[in-house]
C-alpha positions in Angstrom: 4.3 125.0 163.4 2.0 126.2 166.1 0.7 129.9 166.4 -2.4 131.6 168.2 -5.2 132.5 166.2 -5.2 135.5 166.3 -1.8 136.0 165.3 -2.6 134.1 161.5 -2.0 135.7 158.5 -4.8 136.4 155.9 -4.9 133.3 153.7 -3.3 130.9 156.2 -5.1 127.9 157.8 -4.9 125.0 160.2 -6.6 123.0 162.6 -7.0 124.0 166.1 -5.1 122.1 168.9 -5.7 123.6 172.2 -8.3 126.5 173.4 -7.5 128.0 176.4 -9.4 130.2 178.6 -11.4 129.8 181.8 -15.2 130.4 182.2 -17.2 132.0 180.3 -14.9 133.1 177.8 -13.9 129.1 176.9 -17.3 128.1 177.0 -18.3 130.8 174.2 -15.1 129.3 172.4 -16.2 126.3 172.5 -20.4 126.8 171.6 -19.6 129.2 168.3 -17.6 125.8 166.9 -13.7 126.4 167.6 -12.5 122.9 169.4 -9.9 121.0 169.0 -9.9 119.3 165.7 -11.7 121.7 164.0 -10.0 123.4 160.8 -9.9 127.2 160.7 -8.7 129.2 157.9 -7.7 133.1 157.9 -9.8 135.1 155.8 -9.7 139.0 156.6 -9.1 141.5 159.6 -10.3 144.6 160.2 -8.0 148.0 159.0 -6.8 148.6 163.2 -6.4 144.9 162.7 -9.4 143.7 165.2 -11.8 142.1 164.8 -10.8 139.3 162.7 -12.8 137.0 160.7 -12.4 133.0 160.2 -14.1 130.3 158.4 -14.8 127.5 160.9 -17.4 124.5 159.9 -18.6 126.0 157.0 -19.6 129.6 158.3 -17.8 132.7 158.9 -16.8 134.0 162.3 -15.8 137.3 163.8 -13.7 137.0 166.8 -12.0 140.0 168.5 -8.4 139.5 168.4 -8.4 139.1 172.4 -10.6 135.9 172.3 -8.5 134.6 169.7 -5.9 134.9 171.7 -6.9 131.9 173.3 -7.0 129.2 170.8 -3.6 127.4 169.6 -4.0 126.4 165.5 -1.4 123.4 164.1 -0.8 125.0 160.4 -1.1 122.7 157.6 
């Protein structure tokens, strides 16, 4: 089953299949580690529910739930 990233729940993981975006917004996507291939796992949001942080590669990330928008994650 496929979902957006930022529409995970806390606890769920995947590996991510498709990031979207044009420009600038891709190519920061893309530099802090979240390409295709790479597995991703849920770990906490934010009480108004942004930002949101994921593992990624062995470090934790905060994204803002708009550029997470962008990525497509395959859950296991």
């Amino acid at each position: 089953m496929k979902k957006l990233l930022s529409q995970l729940s806390i606890g769920e993981g995947g590996k991510i299949v498709k990031v979207g975006g044009e420009g600038a917004i891709r190519r920061r996507l893309l530099d802090m580690g979240i390409t295709p291939g790479a597995e991703v796992y849920f770990r906490k949001k934010a009480p108004l529910g942004d930002p949101i942080e994921i593992s990624v590669r062995g470090y934790e990330l905060t994204l803002r739930k708009a550029e997470a928008n962008f990525a497509e994650v395959e859950l296991y």
